[in-house]
C-alpha positions as CSV (number, residue, x, y, z in Angstrom):
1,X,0.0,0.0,0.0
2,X,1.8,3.1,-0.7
3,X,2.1,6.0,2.1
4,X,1.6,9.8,0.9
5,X,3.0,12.1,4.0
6,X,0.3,14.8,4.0
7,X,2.1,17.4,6.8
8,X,3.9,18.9,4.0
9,X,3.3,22.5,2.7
10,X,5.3,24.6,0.5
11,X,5.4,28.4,1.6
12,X,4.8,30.0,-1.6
13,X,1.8,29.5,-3.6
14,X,1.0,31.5,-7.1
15,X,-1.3,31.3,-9.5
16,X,-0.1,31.2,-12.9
17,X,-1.3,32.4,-16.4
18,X,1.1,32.9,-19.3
19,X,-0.3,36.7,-19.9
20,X,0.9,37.5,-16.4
21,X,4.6,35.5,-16.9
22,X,6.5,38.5,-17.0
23,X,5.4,39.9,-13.8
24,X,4.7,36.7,-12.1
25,X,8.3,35.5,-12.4
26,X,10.2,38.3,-11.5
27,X,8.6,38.6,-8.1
28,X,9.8,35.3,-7.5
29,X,13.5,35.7,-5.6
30,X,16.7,34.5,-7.2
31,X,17.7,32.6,-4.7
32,X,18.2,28.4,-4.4
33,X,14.9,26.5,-3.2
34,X,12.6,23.9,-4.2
35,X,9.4,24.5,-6.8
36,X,6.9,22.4,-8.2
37,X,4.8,23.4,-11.4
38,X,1.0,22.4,-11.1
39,X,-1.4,21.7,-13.4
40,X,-4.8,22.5,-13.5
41,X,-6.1,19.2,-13.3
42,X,-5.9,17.1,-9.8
43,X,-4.7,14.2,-11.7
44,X,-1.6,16.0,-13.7
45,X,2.0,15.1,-12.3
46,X,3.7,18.1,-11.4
47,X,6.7,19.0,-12.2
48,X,9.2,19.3,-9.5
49,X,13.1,20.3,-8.6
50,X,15.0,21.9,-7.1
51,X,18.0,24.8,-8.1
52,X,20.3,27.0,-7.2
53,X,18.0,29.9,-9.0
54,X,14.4,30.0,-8.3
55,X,13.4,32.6,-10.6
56,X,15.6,32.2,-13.1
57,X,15.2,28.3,-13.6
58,X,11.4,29.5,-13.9
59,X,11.9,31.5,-16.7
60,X,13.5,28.6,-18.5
61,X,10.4,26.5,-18.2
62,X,7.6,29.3,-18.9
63,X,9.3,32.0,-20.8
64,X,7.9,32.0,-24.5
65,X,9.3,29.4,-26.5
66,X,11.8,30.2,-29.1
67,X,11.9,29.2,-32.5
68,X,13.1,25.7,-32.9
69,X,14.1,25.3,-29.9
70,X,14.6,21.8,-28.1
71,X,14.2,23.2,-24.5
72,X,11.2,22.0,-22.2
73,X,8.5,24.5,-21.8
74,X,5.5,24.4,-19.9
75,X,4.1,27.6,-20.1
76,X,0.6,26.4,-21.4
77,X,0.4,23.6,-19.3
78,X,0.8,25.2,-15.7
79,X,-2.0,26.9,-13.6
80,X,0.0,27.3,-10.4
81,X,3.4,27.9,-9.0
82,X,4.4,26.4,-5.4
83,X,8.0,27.3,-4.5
84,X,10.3,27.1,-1.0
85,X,13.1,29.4,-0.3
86,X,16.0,27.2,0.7
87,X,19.5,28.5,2.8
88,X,21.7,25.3,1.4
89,X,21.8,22.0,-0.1
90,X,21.1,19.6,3.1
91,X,17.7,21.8,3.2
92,X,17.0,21.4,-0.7
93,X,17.3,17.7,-0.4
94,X,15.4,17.5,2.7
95,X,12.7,19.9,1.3
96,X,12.5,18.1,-1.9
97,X,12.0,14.7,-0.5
98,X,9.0,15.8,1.4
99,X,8.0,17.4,-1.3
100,X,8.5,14.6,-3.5
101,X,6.3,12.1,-1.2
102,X,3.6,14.8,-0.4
103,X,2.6,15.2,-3.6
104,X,4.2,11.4,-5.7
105,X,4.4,9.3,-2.7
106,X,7.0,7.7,-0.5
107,X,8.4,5.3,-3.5
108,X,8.2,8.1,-6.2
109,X,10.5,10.3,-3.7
110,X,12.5,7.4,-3.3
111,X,13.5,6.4,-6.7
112,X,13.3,10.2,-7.6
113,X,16.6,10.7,-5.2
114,X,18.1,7.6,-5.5
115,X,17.8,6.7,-1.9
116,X,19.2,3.3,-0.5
117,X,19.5,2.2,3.0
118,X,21.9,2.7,4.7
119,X,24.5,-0.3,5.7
120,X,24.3,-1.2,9.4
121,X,26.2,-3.9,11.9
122,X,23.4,-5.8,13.8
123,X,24.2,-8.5,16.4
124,X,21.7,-10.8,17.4
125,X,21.1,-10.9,21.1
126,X,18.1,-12.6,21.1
127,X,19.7,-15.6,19.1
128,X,20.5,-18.6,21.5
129,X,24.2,-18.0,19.8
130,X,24.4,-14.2,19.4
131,X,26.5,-13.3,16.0
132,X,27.4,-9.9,14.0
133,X,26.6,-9.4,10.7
134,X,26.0,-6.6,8.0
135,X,22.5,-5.8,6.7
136,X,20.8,-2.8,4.6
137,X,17.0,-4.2,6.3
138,X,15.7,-1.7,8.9
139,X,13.7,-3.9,11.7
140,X,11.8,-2.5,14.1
141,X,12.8,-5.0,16.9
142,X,16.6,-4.7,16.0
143,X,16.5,-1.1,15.8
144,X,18.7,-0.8,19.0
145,X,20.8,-3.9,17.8
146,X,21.6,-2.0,14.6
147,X,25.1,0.3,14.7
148,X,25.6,2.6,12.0
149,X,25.2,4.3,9.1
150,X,28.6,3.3,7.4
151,X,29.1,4.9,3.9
152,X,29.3,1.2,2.5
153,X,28.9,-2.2,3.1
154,X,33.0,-2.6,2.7
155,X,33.2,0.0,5.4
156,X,30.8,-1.8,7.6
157,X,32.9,-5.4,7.0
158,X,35.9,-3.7,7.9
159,X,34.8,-2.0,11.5
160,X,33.2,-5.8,12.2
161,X,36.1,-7.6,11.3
162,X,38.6,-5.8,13.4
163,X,36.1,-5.3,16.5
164,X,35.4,-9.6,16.1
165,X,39.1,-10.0,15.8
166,X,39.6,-8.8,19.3
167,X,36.8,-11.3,20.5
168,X,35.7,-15.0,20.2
169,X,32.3,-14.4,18.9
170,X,31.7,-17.0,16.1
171,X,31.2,-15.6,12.1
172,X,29.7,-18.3,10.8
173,X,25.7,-17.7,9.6
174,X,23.9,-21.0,9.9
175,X,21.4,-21.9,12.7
176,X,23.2,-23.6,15.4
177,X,22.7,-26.9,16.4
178,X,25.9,-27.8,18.5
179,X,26.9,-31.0,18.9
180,X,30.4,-32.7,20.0
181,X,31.3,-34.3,16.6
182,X,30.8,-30.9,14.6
183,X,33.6,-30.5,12.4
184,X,34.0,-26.9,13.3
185,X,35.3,-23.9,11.3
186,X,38.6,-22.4,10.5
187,X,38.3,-19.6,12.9
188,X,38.1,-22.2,15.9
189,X,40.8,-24.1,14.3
190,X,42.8,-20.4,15.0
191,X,41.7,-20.0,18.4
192,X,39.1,-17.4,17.4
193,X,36.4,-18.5,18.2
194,X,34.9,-20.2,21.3
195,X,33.7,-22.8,18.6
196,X,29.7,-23.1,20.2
197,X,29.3,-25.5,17.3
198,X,31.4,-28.0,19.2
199,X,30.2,-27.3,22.2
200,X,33.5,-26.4,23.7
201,X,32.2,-24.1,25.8
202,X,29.3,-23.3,28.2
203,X,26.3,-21.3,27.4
204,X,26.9,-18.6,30.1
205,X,30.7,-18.2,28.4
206,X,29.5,-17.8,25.3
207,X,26.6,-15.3,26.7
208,X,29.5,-13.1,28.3
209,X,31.5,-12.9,25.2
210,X,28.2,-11.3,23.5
211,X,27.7,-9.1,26.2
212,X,31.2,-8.0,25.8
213,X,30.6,-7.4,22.1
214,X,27.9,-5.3,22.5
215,X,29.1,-3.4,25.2
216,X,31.9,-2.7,23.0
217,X,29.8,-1.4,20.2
218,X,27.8,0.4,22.4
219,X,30.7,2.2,24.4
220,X,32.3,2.9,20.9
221,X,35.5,0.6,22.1
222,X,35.6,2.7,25.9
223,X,34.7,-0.8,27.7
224,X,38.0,-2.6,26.5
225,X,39.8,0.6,26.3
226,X,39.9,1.6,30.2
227,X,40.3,-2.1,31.3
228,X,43.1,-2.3,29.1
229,X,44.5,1.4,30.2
230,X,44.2,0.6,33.6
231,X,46.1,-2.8,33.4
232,X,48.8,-1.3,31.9
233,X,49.3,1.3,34.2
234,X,49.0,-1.2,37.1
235,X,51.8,-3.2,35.5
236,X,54.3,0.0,34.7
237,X,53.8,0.6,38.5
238,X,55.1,-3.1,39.3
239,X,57.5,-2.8,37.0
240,X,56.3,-5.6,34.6
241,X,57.6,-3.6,31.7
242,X,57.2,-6.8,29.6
243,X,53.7,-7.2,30.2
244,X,53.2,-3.4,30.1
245,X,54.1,-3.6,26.7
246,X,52.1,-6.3,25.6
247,X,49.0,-4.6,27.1
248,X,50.1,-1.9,25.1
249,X,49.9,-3.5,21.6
250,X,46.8,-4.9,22.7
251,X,45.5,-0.8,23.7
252,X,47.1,-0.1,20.4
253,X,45.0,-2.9,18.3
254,X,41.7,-1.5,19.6
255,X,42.4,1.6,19.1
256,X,43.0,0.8,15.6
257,X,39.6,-1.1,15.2
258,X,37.4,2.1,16.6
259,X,39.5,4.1,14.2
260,X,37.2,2.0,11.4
261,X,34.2,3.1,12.7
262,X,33.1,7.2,12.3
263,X,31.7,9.0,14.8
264,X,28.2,8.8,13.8
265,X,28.2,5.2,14.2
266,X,25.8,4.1,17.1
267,X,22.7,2.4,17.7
268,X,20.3,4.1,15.5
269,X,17.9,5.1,18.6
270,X,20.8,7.1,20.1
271,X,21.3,8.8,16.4
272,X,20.4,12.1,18.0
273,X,22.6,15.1,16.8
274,X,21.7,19.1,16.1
275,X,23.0,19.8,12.3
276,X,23.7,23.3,11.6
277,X,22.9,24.9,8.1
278,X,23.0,28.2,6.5
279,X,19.6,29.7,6.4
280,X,17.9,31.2,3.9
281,X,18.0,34.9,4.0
282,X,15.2,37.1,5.1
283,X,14.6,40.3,4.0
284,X,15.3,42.8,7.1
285,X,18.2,40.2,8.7
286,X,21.0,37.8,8.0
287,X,22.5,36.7,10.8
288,X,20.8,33.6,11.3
289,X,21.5,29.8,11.5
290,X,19.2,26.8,10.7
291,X,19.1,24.1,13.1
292,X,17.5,20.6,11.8
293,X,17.1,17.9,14.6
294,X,18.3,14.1,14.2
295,X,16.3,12.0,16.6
296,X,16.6,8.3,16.2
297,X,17.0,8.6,12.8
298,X,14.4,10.8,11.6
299,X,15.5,14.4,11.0
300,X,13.1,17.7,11.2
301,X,13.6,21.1,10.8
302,X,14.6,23.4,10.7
303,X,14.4,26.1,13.0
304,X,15.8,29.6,13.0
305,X,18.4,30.5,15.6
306,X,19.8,34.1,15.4
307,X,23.2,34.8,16.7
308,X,22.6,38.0,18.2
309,X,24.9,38.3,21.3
310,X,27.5,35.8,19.2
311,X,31.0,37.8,17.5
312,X,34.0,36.3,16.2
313,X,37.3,38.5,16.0
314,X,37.8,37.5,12.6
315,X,40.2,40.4,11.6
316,X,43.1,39.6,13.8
317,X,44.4,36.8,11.9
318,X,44.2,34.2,9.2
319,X,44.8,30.5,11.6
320,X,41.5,29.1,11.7
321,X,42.4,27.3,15.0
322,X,43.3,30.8,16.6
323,X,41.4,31.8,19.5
324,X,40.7,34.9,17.7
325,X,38.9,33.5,14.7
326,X,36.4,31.4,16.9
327,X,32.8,33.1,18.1
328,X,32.6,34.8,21.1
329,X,29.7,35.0,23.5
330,X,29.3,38.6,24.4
331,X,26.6,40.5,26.0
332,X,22.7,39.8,25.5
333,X,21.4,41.8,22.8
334,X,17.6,41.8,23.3
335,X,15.8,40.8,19.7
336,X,13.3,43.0,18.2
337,X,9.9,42.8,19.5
338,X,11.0,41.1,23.1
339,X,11.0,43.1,26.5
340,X,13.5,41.0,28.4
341,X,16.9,42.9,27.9
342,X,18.0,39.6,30.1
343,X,17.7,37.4,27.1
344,X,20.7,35.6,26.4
345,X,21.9,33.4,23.6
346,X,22.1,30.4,25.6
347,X,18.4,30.8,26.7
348,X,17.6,31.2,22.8
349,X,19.3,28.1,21.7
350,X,18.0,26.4,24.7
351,X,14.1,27.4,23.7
352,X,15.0,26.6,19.7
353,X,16.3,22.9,20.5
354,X,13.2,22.3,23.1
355,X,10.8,23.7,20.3
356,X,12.3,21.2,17.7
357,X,12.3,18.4,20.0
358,X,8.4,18.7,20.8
359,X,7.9,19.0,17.2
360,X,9.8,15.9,16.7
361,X,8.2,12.2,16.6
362,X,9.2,8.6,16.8
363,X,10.0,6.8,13.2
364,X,6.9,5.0,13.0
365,X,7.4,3.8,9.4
366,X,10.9,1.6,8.6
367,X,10.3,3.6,5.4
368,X,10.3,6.9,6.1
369,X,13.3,6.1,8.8
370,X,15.5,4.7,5.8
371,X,15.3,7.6,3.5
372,X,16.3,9.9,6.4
373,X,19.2,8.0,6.9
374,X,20.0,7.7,3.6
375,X,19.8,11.6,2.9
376,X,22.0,11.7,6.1
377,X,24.5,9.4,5.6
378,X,24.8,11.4,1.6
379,X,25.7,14.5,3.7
380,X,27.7,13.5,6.5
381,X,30.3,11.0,4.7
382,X,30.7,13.7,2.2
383,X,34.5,14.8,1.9
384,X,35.2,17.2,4.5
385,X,35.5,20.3,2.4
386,X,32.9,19.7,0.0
387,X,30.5,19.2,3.6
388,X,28.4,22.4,4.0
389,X,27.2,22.5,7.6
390,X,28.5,21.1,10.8
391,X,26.7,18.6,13.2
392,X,26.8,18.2,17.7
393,X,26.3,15.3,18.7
394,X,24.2,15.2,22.2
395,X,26.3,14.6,25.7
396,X,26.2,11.4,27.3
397,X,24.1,13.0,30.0
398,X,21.3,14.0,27.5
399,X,22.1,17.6,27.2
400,X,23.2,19.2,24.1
401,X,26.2,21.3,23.7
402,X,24.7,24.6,24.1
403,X,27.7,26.8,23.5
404,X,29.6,24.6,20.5
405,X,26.2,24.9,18.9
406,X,25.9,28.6,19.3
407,X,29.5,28.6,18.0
408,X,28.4,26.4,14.9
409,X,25.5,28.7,14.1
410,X,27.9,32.1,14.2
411,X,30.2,30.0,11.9
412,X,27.7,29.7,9.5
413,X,26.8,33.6,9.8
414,X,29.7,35.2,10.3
415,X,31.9,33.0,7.7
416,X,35.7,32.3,7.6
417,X,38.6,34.3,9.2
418,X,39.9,37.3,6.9
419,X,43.4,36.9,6.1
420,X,45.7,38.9,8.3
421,X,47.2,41.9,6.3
422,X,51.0,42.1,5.1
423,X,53.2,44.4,7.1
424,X,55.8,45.9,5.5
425,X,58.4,46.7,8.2
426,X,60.8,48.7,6.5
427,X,58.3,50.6,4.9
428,X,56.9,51.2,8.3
429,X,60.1,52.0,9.8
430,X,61.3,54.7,7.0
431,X,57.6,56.4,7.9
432,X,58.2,57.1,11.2
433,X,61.8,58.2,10.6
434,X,60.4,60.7,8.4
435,X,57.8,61.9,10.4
436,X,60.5,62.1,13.6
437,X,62.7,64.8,10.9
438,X,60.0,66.6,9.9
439,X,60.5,67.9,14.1
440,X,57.2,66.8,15.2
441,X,57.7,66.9,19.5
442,X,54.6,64.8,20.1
443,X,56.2,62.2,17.8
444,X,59.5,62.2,19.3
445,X,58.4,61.1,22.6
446,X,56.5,57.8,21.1
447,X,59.2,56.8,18.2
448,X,62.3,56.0,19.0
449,X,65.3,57.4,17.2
450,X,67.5,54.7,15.3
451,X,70.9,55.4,15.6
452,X,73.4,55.0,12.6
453,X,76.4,53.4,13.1
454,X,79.5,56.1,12.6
């Protein structure tokens, strides 16, 4: 049966007729968004994209055709124009895909954008002999067995083979029905496995190693790390340098196997991060941010958050990493329209995130939960510099990072360090040894004379 999401709306709507083209279109802004041409019957598909130029993509489509010309043209064939201002690309994909399923359903939008599921790591706790494999099917019991998105399913293979390589669990994928006289596999022929199949070990072993998986999947590697930190420490202090260092190659190993793995990766009903986007500009301000809201998979959005209150020193120097090219929180600066002069950017953020998380629902449909992770894992495993946008993960406490998000937002606004201008010293110098001759008192007392050697 196929699922149309209704909640949609675009925020534009215009009637269109071709004697009014002229002046229809050149109201519409020249700025990127999403726009769908209706037709005048119900049952007409629309047509619908999205572009880096509203009004001028417009004009392509309903401009008066020229002589033999090849180009689409739909000017006789529309009756309305429905259009969304977007701030960047994360919002036009987001935009068009509820636009897409609104108005063609979920499997038009799907094929539309090309989404796939993502890849995911699931182990199976509730099997009798728990195992870890890699699967694109969302299920809504394994939901919170599931660890991912990976950009691939070769990404995904790699992470479990290096976490299982530091464990016992077994890799085959039949049913298990042990029994002594099982012939086994070549991982328990290596020792790497605790080999259920043969019954070589106890149920509650077996259970413990799974446990220990997971925990190690769930912890991102911090279970085995601190144990192991802690050992080795305990042994420097007895001066077992010997076994020191083989704890140490041991730290080292799974260090290297949650290097596989990207920060994103976790269960998919602790996927809940704030992603920060440029908004799309208004007409009487500019400095804010949008803010879109990943909650167990399903992302909403966005809201507005203005960084009134939030400066960056951006002149002093060209080093990004320079304390003086990140934000800085200065005084409240009440926004139009609100009394309280006590407002504070903090207490903004804080209302924006509570807003979108009441707005935001549980992903009731596997469907609508895959092509959300599949628009996110297209923008986050982008290459870094070709990534628009940054994301914050939420603290392990439940709060979110108020102040790295504020920072994020004024990033977005304010824009990259300027370059630090060139000096010329001796230019510099010859100035103010010009100015000291020209017998200027109030100058002499500030530059100092330089002496010529005789």
């Amino acid at each position: 049966m196929l699922t149309v999401a209704t909640t949609f709306h675009f925020d534009q709507t215009i009637s269109f007729t071709p004697e009014q083209a002229r002046e229809l279109l050149s109201s519409i802004p020249a700025k990127p968004g999403v726009f769908a041409l209706c037709g005048a019957r119900a049952e007409d598909q629309p047509y619908l994209t999205r572009t880096a130029d509203l009004r001028r993509r417009m004009r392509r489509l309903l401009d008066p055709p020229e002589s033999q010309s090849k180009r689409l043209n739909l000017r006789d064939k529309v009756a309305r124009i429905e259009y969304t201002v977007t701030g960047s690309e994360f919002e036009s994909q987001l935009v068009l895909y509820q636009a897409a399923a609104a108005l063609l359903g979920h499997t038009e939008a799907r094929r539309r954008l090309k989404l796939h599921t993502p890849y995911f790591l699931r182990i199976t706790m509730a099997n009798a002999h728990p195992r870890v494999y890699t699967t694109n099917r969302l299920s809504k019991r394994g939901l919170a067995e599931m660890y991912g998105p990976f950009p691939s399913r070769l990404a995904a293979e790699r992470y479990s083979d290096a976490v299982l390589d530091l464990f016992k669990l077994r890799r085959c994928v039949e049913d298990l029905e042990p029994y002594p006289e099982h012939p086994g596999c070549v991982y328990g022929e290596m020792k790497k496995c605790l080999e259920p199949c043969k019954m070589a070990c106890t149920p509650e072993q077996y259970a413990a190693e799974s446990e220990a998986v997971k925990r190690f999947f769930d912890t991102r590697g911090e279970s085995m790390i601190s144990d192991l930190t802690r050992q080795r420490d305990e042994a420097a202090q007895e001066m077992e340098f010997e076994r020191a260092a083989s704890i140490h190659a041991q730290w080292q190993k799974v260090k290297s196997a949650v290097a596989q793995a990207d920060w994103l990766v976790r269960p998919i009903p602790n996927l809940r991060a704030i992603i920060v986007q440029a908004a799309a500009e208004a007409a009487e301000q500019s400095e804010e941010a949008a803010l879109f809201l990943l909650s167990g998979g399903c992302l909403s959005g966005p809201a507005r958050l203005s960084t009134l209150g939030v400066r960056a020193v951006r002149e002093q120097t060209s080093v990004g990493s320079s304390l003086f090219a990140q934000p800085l929180m200065l005084q409240a600066i009440p926004l139009e329209g609100e009394a309280s002069p006590e407002d504070s950017p903090e207490e903004r953020a804080t209302t924006i995130l509570a807003s979108l998380e009441e707005k935001a629902s549980e992903p009731g449909d596997l469907n609508l939960l895959s092509d959300h992770l599949s628009l996110l894992r297209r923008w986050y495993y982008r290459p870094e510099k070709h990534r628009a946008g940054e994301i914050f993960f939420q603290n392990a406490d439940g709060n979110w990072p108020i102040r790295k998000i504020l920072r994020g937002a004024a990033r977005m606004t304010i824009g990259d360090p300027k370059p630090i201008a060139e000096t010329n010293r001796e230019a510099a110098k010859a100035a103010k040894t010009r100015i000291l001759h020209e017998g200027r008192p109030d100058v002499e007392k500030t530059v100092p004379v330089v002496s010529k050697p005789e």
